[in-house]
C-alpha positions in Angstrom: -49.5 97.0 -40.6 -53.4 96.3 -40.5 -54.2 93.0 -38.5 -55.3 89.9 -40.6 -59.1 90.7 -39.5 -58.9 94.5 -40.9 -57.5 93.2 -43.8 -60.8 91.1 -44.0 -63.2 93.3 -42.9 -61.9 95.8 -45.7 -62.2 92.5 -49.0 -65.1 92.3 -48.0 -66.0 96.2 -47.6 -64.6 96.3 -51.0 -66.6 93.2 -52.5 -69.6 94.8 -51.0 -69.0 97.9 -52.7 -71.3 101.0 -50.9 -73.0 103.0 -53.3 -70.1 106.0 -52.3 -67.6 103.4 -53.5 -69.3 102.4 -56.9 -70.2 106.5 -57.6 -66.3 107.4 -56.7 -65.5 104.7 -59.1 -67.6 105.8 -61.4 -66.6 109.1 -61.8 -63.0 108.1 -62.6 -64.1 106.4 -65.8 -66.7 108.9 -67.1 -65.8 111.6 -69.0 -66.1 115.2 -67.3 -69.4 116.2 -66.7 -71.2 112.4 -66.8 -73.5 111.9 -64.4 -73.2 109.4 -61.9 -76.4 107.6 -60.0 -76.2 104.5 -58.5 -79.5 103.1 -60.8 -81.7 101.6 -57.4 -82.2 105.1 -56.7 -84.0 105.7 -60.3 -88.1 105.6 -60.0 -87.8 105.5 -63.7 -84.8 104.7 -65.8 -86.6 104.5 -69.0 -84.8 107.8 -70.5 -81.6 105.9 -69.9 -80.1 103.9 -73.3 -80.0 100.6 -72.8 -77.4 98.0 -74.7 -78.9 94.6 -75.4 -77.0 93.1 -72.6 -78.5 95.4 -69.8 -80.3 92.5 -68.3 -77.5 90.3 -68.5 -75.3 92.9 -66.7 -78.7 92.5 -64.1 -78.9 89.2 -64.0 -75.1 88.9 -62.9 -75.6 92.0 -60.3 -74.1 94.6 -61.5 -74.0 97.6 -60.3 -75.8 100.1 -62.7 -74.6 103.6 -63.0 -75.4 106.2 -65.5 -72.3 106.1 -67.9 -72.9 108.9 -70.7 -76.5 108.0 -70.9 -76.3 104.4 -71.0 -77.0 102.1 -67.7 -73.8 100.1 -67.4 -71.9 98.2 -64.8 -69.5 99.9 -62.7 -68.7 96.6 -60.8 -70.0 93.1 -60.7 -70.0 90.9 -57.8 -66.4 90.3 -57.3 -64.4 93.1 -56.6 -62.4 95.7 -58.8 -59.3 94.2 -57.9 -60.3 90.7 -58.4 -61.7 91.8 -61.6 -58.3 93.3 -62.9 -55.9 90.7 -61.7 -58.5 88.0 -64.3 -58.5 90.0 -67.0 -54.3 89.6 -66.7 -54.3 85.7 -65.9 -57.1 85.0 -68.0 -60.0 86.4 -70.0 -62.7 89.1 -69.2 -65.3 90.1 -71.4 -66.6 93.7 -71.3 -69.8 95.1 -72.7 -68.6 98.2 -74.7 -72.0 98.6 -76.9 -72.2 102.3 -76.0 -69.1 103.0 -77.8 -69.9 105.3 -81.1 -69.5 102.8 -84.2 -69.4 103.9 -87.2 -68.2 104.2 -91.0 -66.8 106.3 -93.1 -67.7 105.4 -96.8 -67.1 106.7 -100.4 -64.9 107.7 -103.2 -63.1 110.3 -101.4 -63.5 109.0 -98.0 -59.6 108.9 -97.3 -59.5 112.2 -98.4 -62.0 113.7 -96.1 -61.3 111.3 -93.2 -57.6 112.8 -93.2 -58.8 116.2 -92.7 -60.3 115.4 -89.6 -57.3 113.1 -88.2 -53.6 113.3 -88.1 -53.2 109.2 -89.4 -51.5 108.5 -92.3 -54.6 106.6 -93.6 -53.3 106.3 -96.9 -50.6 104.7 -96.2 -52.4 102.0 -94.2 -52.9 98.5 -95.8 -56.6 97.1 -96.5 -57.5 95.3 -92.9 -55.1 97.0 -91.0 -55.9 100.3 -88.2 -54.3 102.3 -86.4 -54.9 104.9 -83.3 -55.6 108.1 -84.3 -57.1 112.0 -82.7 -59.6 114.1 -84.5 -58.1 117.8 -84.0 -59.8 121.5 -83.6 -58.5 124.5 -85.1 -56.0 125.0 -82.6 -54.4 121.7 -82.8 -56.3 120.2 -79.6 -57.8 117.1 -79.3 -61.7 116.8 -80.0 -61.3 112.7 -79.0 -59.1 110.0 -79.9 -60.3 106.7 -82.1 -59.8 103.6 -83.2 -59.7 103.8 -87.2 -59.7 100.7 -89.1 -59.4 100.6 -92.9 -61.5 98.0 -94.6 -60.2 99.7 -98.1 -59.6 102.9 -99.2 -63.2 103.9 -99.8 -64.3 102.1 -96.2 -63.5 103.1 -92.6 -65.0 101.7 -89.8 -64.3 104.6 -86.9 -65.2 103.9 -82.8 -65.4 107.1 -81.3 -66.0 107.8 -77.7 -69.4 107.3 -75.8 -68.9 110.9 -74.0 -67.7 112.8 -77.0 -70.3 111.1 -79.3 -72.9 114.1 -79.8 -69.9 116.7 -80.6 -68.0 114.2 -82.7 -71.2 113.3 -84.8 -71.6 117.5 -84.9 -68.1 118.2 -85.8 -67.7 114.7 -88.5 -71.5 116.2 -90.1 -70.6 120.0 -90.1 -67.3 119.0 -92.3 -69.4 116.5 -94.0 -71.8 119.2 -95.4 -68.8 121.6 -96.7 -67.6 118.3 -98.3 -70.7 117.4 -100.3 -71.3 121.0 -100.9 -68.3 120.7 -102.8 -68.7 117.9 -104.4 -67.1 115.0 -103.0 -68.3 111.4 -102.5 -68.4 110.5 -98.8 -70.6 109.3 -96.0 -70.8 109.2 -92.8 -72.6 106.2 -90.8 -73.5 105.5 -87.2 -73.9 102.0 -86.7 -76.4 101.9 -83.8 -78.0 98.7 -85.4 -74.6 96.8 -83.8 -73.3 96.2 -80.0 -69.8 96.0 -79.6 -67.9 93.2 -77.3 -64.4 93.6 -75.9 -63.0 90.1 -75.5 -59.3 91.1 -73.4 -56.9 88.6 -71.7 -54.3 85.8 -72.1 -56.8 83.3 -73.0 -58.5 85.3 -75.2 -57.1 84.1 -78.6 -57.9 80.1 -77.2 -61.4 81.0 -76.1 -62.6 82.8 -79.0 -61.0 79.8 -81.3 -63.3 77.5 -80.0 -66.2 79.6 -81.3 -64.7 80.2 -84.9 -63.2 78.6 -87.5 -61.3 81.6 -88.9 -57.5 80.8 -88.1 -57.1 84.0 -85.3 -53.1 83.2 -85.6 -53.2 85.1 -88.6 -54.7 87.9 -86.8 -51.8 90.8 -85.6 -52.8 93.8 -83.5 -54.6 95.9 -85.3 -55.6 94.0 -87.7 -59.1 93.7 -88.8 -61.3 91.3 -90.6 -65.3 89.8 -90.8 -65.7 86.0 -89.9 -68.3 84.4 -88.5 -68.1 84.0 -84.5 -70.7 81.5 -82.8 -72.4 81.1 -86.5 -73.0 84.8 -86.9 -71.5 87.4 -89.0 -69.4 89.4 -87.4 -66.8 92.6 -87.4 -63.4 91.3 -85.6 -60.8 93.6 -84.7 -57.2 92.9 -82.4 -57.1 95.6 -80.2 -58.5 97.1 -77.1 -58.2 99.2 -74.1 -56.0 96.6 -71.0 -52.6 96.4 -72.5 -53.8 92.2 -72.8 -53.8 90.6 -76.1 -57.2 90.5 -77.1 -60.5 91.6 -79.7 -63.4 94.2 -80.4 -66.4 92.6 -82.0 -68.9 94.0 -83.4 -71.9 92.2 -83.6 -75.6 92.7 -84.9 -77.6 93.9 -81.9 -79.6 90.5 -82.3 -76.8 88.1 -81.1 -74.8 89.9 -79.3 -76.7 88.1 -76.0 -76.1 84.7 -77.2 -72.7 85.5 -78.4 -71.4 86.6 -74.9 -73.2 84.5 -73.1 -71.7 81.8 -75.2 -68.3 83.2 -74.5 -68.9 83.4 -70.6 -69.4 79.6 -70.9 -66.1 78.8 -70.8 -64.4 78.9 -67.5 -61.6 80.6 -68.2 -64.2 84.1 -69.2 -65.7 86.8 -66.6 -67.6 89.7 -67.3 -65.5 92.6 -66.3 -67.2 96.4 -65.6 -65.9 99.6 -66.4 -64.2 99.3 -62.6 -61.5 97.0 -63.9 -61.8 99.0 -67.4 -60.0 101.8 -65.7 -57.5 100.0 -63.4 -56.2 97.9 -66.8 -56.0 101.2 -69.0 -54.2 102.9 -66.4 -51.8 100.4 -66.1 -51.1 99.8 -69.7 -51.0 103.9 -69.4 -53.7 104.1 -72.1 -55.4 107.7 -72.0 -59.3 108.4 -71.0 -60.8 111.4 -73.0 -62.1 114.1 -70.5 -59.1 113.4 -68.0 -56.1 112.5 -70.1 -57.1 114.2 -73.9 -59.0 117.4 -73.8 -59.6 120.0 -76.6 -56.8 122.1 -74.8 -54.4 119.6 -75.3 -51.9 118.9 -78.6 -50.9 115.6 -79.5 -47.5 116.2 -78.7 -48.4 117.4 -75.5 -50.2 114.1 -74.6 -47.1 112.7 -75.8 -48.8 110.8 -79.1 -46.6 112.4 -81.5 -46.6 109.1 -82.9 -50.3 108.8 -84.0 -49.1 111.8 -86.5 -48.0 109.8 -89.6 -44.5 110.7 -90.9 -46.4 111.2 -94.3 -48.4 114.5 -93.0 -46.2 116.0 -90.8 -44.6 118.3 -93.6 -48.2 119.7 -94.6 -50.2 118.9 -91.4 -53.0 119.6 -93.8 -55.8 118.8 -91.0 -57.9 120.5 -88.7 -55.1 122.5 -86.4 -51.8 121.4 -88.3 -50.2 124.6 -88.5 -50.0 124.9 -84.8 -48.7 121.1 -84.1 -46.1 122.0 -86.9 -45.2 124.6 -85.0 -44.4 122.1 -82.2 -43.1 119.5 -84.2 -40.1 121.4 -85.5 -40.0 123.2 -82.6 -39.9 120.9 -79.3 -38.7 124.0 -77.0 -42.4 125.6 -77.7 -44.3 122.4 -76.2 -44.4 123.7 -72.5 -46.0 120.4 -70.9 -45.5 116.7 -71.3 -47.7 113.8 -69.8 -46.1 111.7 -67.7 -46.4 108.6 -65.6 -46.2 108.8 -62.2 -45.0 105.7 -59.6 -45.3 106.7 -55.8 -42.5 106.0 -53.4 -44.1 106.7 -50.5 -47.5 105.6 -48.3 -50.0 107.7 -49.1 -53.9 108.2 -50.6 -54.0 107.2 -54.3 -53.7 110.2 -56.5 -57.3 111.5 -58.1 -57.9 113.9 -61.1 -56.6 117.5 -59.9 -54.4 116.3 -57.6 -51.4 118.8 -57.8 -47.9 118.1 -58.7 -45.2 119.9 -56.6 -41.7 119.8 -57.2 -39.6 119.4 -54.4 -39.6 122.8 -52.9 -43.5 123.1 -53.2 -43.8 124.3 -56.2 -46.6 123.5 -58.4 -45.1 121.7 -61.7 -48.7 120.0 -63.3 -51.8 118.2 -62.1 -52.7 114.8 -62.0 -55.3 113.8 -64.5 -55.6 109.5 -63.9 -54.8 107.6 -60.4 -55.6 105.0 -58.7 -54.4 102.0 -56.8 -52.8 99.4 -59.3 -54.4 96.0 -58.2 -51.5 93.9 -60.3 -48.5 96.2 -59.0 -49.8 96.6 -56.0 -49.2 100.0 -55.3 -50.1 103.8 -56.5 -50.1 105.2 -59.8 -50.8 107.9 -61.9 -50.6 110.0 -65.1 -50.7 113.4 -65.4 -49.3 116.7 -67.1 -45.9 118.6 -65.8 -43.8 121.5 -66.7 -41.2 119.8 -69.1 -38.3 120.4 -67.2 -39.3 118.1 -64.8 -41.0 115.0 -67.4 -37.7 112.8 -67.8 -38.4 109.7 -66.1 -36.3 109.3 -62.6 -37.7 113.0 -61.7 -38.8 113.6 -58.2 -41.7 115.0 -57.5 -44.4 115.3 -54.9 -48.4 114.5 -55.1 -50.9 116.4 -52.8 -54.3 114.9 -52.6 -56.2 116.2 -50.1 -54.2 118.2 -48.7 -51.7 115.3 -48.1 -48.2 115.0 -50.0 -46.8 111.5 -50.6 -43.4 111.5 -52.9 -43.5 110.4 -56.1 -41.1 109.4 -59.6 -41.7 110.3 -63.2 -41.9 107.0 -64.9 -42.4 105.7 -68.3 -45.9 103.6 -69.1 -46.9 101.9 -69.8 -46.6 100.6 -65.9 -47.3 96.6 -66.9 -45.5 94.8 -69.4 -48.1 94.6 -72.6 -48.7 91.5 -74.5 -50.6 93.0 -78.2 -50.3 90.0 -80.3 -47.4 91.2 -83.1 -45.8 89.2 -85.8 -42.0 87.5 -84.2 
């Protein structure tokens, strides 16, 4: 057991945060292939996209890193873990403005939008959304999304930061065949608006203050426009922590004085995409480029359920007729993800770290780890054989060349609070 001065000398390490720390951090969050520079070393960082709040993120000493183009904060002042355990007790704000928003619009907007993504949007209700992938021909995943319908000739879509240039390629190359023949549809890119993630406990009673919309009203995935400090703006219940809480877009203009207003109160932090990753893998929410890749199905990633029971006879998008396949034949998927809870001492598991069954045997890779600041211990997602996915499975982790035991286990790893109708 470390003595009560190491334990010290490493909150304060970790508060500190060396620029090794904040890059290692970094790259667990970023898609594959994102560079990652602490920004002091930039002599210019003029080529990197800024969101409005980049000075506030400044101001408040965050640590800038290079984050799919855009200078955000890895980490603020306090540390990861301090961050994480707030965001659960109380309410963090994150700055998610480099998130890809944007609308599908037009007659046959449905129509096209379902070509593209395995939802059921038609059989979603006016203000209501729903998780969803965007397929390639053979059935993997090009990214996952958050698609909201406004009505049936209106979608607002958030697609991710590090798969926004081939998203925008693959939505406009189907968009040309679709005019080409005819149809009335439209694809927008709302760069004119930032977008806010309010997450916590005391999210609902903060944000109430600041609105007189009635937020009770407001169920997961539900989505509405009400005006939020005075200004117009695009709510939605959702987000990425497994905490009850919102997505707001809001005009570029006041999306400053909105969060600052926010951060007034003193239940609210600014949280970085640090504590972004610890609370998603706790909640055992997927990041694109470790969890999702275009090699891997839906029912691999085990999100059979984002495929709505009204397609899966046709599967009439992008790929069906190979997730059919493994729809009505389970036997033929020949990995599952799973979560992973470690029952011995040991390094926390990183992206490649193998999976070994219990004569040595590789059985998967780790895709997501890390230390769980609310649990207090290791965890990780990754991919396995699926003889060995049922939870209660023992297993073994090497990372770096050291093999700590571990337990497939169900996620998410916390208990979630989405705000749902009794």
């Amino acid at each position: 057991m470390f003595a009560r001065v190491v334990r010290r000398a490493a909150d304060v390490a970790r508060r500190r945060a060396s620029d090794a720390t904040v890059m290692a951090m970094a790259r667990r969050v970023m898609p594959v292939g994102t560079t990652v520079t602490p920004m002091r070393t930039y002599a210019d960082v003029s080529h990197l996209k800024r969101t409005p709040l980049y000075e506030t993120h400044v101001a408040r000493g965050g640590k800038m890193v290079d984050f799919a183009g855009y200078a955000l904060p890895i980490q603020y002042q306090d540390s990861i873990m301090e961050a994480t355990k707030h965001c659960r007790s109380n309410a963090s704000l994150f700055d998610v403005s480099h998130m890809l928003g944007s609308s599908i619009r037009g007659k046959d907007a449905t129509k096209f939008l379902e070509s593209l993504v395995v939802a059921d949007l038609k059989g979603l209700k006016d203000g209501t959304g729903t998780l969803s992938v965007m397929t390639n021909e053979r059935g993997g995943i090009i990214d996952d999304t958050v698609i909201t319908k406004v009505n049936m000739n209106d979608y607002y879509v958030v697609l991710n930061a590090g798969c926004a240039e081939k998203d925008q390629a693959h939505i406009n190359a189907a968009l040309a065949k679709a005019k080409a023949n005819g149809m009335d549809v439209d694809f927008i890119v709302h760069s004119d608006r930032s977008l806010l993630a309010f997450q916590g406990p005391k999210a609902m009673e903060v944000l109430q203050r600041v609105t007189e919309f009635d937020l009770s009203k407001l169920y997961f995935g539900m989505f509405t426009s009400m005006k939020v400090n005075g200004g117009d703006v695009w709510v939605t219940r959702t987000g990425y922590t497994g905490e009850d809480g919102f997505e707001i877009s809001v005009p570029n203009a006041d999306a400053v004085a909105l969060a600052e207003k926010l951060e007034s109160y003193d239940e609210v932090r600014f949280a970085a995409l640090g504590p972004r990753d610890s609370l998603r893998l706790e909640a055992g929410l997927c990041l694109y480029g470790n969890d999702l890749t275009e090699d891997i199905t839906p029912p691999e990633a085990g999100l059979t359920w984002t495929i709505g029971k009204a397609r899966r006879e046709l599967c009439d998008f992008t790929g069906g007729d190979i997730i059919k396949k493994q729809l009505e034949d389970p036997k033929s998927i020949p990995r599952r993800r799973i979560g992973l809870t470690f029952t011995g001492k040991g390094a926390p598991a990183r992206q490649h770290s193998l999976i070994l069954d219990n004569d040595g045997n590789q059985i998967g890779e780790v895709t997501s780890g890390g230390f769980s600041p609310v649990l207090q211990k290791n965890i990780a997602m990754g991919y396995v054989d699926k003889a060995f996915a049922k939870a209660g499975t023992e297993m073994v982790v090497e990372t770096r060349g050291k093999r700590t035991p571990a337990v497939a286990t169900k996620m998410p790893f916390i208990n979630t609070t989405y705000y749902r109708p009794e």
